[in-house]
C-alpha positions as a printed Julia matrix, in Angstrom:
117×3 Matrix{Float64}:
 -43.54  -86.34  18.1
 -41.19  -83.48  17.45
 -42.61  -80.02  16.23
 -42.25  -78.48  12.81
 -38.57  -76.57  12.62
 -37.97  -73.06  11.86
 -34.77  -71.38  11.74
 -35.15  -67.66  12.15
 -32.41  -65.71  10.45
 -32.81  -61.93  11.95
 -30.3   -59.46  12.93
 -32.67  -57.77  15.8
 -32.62  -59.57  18.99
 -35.68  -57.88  20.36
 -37.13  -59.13  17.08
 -35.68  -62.38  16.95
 -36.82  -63.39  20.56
 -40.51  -62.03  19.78
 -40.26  -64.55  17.16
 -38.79  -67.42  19.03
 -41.12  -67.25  21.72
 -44.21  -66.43  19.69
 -43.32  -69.78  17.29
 -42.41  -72.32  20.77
 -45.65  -71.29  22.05
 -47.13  -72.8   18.76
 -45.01  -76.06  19.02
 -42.09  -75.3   16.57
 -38.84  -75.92  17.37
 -37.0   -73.25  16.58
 -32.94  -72.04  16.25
 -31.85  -68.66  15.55
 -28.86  -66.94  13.94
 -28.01  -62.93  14.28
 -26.21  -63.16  11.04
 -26.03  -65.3    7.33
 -22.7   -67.07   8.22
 -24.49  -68.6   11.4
 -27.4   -69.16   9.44
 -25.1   -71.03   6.95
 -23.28  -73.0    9.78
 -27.08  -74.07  10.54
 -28.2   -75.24   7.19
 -25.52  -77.37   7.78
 -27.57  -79.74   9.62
 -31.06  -81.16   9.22
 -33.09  -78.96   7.28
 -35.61  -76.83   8.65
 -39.74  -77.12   7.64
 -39.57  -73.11   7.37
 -36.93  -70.57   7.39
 -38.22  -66.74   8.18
 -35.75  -64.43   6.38
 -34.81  -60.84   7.3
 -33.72  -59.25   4.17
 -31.6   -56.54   5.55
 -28.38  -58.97   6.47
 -25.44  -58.81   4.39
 -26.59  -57.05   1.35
 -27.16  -58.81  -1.55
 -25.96  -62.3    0.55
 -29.47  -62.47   1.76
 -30.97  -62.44  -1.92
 -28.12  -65.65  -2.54
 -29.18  -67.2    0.72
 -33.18  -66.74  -0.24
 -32.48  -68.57  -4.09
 -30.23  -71.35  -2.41
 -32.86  -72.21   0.26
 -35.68  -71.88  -2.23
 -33.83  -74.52  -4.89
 -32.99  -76.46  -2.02
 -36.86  -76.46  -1.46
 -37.01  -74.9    1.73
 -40.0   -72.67   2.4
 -39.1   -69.22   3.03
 -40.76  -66.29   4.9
 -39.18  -62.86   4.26
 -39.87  -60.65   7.18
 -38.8   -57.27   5.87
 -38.69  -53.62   6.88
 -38.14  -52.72   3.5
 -41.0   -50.07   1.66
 -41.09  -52.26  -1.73
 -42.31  -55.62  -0.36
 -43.69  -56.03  -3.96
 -40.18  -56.7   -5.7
 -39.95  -59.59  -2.72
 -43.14  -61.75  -3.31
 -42.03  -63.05  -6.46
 -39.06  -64.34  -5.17
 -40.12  -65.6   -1.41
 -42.67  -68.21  -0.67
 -43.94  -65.43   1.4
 -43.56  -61.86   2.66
 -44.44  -59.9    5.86
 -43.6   -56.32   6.0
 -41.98  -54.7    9.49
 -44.12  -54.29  12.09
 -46.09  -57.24  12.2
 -48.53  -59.02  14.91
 -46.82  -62.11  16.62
 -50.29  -64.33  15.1
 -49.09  -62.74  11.24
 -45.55  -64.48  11.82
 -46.77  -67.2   13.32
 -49.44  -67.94  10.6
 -47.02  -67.16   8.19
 -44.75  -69.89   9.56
 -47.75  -72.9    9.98
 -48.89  -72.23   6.38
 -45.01  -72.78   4.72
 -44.35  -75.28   7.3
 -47.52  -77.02   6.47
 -48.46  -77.49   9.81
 -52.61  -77.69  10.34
 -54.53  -75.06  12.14
């Protein structure tokens, strides 16, 4: 049986990879995209379980991009740099501020994905 799927939508590649490899090691199958369009070109397909979300793309875009996948009813995790995760939380299914631990991300990820400890 196939893994949960997460799509990770980050700009940093150092970042992204961490995340990649951190989530495979856990069993998800996992795609990536550096920017919204190819994370647009993605949701094209099947649906992921969990989509982790890096605010800082595109402006505003990634606010439209968070409410689409949300009334879709996509799970997403905002992974975020920004100083006011507050005004995120009511908006995400979840938040983690920049830096994070790998596990953080990768709990972060089981819980919307609903995968089981």
């Amino acid at each position: 049986m196939a893994g949960p799927r997460a799509l990770i939508v980050e700009d940093d590649t150092s970042l992204r990879l961490l995340a990649r490899v951190n989530l495979e090691l856990e069993g998800f199958e996992v795609t990536e995209a550096a920017t919204l369009a190819d994370a647009e070109e993605l949701l094209a397909g099947p649906a992921p379980d969990v989509v982790l979300l890096d605010m800082h793309l595109g402006g505003g875009e990634s606010y439209d991009l968070l409410a689409r996948l949300r009334a879709d009813g996509i799970p997403v995790g905002v992974v975020t740099g920004s100083a006011d995760l507050e005004s995120i939380r009511p908006i995400a299914d979840d938040v983690l501020g920049k830096p994070y631990a790998p596990d953080q991300l990768v709990g972060m990820a089981r819980r919307l994905a609903r995968v089981a400890e």
